[in-house]
C-alpha positions as CSV (number, residue, x, y, z in Angstrom):
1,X,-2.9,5.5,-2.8
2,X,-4.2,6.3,-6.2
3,X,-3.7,9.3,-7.6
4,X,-5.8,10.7,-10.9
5,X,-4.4,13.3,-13.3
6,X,-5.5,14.7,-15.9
7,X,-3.2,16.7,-18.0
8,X,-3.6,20.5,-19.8
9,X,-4.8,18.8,-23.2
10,X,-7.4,16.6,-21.2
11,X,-5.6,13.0,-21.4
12,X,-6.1,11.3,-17.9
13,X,-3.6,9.2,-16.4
14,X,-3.8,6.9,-13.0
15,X,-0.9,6.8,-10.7
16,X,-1.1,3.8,-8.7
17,X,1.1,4.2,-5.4
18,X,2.8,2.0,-2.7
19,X,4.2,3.6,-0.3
20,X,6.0,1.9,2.9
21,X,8.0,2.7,6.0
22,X,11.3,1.6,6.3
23,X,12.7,3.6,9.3
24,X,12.0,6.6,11.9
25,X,11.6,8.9,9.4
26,X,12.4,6.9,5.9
27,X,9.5,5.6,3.2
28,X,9.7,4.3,-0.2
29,X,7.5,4.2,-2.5
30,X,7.2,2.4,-5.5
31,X,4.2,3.5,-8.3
32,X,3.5,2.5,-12.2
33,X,5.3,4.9,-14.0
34,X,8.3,5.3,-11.7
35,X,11.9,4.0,-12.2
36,X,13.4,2.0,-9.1
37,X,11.9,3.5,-5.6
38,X,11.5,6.9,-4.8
39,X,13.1,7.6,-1.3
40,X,11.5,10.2,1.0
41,X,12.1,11.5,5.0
42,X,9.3,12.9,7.3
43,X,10.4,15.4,10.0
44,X,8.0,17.2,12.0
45,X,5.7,19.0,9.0
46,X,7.8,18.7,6.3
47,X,7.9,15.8,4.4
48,X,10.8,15.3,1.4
49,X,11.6,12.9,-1.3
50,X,13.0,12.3,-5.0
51,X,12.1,10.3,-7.6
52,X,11.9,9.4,-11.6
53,X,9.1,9.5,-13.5
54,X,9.0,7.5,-16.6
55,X,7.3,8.1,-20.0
56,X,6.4,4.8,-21.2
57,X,8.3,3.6,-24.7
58,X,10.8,6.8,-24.3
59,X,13.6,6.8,-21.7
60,X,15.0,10.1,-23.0
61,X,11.5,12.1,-21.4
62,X,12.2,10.4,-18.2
63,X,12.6,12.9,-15.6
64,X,13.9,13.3,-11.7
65,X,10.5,14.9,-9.2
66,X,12.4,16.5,-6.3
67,X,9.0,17.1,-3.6
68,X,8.7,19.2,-0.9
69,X,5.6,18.7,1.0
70,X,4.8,21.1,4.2
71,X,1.3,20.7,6.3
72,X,-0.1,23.7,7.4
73,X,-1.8,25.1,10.6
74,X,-5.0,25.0,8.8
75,X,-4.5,21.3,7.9
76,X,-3.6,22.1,4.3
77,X,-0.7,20.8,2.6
78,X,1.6,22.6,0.9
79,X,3.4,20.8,-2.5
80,X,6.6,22.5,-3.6
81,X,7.9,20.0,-6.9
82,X,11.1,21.0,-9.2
83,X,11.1,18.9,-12.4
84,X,14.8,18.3,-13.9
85,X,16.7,16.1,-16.5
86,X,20.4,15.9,-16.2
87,X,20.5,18.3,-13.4
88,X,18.4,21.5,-15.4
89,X,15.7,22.6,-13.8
90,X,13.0,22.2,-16.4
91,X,9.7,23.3,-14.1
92,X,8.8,24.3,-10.6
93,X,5.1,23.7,-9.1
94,X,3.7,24.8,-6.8
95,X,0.6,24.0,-5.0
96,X,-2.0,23.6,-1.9
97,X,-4.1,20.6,-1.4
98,X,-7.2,20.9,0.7
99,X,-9.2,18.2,2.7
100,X,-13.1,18.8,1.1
101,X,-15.6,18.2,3.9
């Protein structure tokens, strides 16, 4: 999966995904600016998993991305992420996704 961002100032970053089942309810995932594997588990709608992000040149920005992501009825999905460093909470996000016809 590729995923494009671009960030409040306007920079754009690409976030280059690959993401593989390893159980009943277990993926990894593995992406360019991501320390190790991120671990997730699928049950039902809700779908769960944790990982670093890395900020290339400066380990002391990387951060842990806790995600939450629900489908809904409607078929949208729901993305609930808390950003933290060291165990602080330094954001929360929250948003909806929508498949465009």
């Amino acid at each position: 999966m590729v995923q494009r961002l671009t960030m409040e100032d306007g920079t754009r970053q690409q976030r280059d995904w690959h993401m593989r089942r390893v159980g009943a309810h277990r993926y990894e995932a593995t992406a360019n600016d991501m320390a190790e594997t991120a671990a997730g588990e699928a049950r039902g709608r809700v779908f769960h998993w944790r990982w670093t992000l890395v900020e290339a040149g400066n380990p002391l920005l990387d951060v842990t991305m806790e995600q939450w992501m629900y489908l809904m009825a409607n078929g949208a999905m729901l993305n609930r992420t808390i950003v933290s460093k060291l165990g602080i909470t330094l954001a929360e996000v929250t948003e909806q996704f929508e498949r465009v016809p």
